[in-house]
C-alpha positions in Angstrom: 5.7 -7.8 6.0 4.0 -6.8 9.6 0.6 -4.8 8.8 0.3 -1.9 10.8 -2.5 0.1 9.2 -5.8 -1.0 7.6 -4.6 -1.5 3.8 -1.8 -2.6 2.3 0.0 -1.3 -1.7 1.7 -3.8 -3.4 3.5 -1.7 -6.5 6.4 -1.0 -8.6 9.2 0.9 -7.5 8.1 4.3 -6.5 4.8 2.7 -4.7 6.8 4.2 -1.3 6.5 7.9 -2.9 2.5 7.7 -3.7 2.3 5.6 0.0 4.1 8.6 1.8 2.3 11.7 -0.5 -0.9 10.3 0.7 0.2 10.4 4.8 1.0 13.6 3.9 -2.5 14.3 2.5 -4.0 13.8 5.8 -1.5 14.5 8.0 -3.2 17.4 9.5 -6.5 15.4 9.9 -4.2 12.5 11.5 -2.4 14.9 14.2 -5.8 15.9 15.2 -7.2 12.7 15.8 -4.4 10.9 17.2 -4.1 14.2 20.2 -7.2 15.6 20.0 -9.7 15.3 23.1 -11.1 12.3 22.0 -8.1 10.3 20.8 -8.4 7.1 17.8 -8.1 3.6 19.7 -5.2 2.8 16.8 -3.3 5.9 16.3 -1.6 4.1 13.1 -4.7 2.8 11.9 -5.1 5.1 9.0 -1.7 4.6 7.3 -1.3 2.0 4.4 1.8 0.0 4.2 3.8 -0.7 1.1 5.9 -3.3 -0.7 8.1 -3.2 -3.7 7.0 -6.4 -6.1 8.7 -7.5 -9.0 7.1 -10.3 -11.6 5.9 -13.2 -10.4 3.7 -15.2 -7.5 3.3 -12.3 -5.0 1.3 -14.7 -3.1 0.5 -18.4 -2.7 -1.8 -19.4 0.3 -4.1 -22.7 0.3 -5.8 -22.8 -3.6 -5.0 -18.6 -3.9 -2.1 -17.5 -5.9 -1.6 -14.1 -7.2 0.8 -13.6 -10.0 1.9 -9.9 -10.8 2.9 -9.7 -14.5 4.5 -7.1 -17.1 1.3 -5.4 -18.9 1.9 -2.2 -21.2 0.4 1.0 -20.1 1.9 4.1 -22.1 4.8 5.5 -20.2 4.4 4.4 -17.2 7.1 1.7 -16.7 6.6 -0.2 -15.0 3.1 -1.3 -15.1 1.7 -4.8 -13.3 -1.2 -6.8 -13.9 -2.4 -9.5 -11.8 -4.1 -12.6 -12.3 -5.6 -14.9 -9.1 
């Protein structure tokens, strides 16, 4: 996945909805600093990118894995934990 913002989400299905209602958030405050009179160096460097996971290694660089994993959490469903 290229990185084109500052911070990534790595979540279930739906993590693209909560990804997009947050650019929406601060869309206003984006606009203006992207064309205002003193424009942002990186015009995309406020936006987070996403990525659907399912269960297992995520990740496996060097010694670091991380593992996302099935945990319980009411009614959300489904819920990840991870362990590094």
């Amino acid at each position: 996945m290229a990185t084109t913002g500052w911070s990534s989400a790595w979540g279930p299905t739906g993590i693209d909805r909560i990804v997009n209602g947050l650019d929406e958030i601060i869309a206003a405050d984006a606009e203006f600093r992207i064309n205002g009179i003193q424009p942002v160096a990186n015009p995309d460097g406020f936006r987070i990118d996403h990525q659907t996971i399912e269960p297992g290694i995520l990740l496996q660089q060097d010694d670091l894995s991380i593992e996302a994993f099935i945990v319980n959490h009411g009614d959300i469903d489904p819920a990840y934990g991870f362990l590094k």
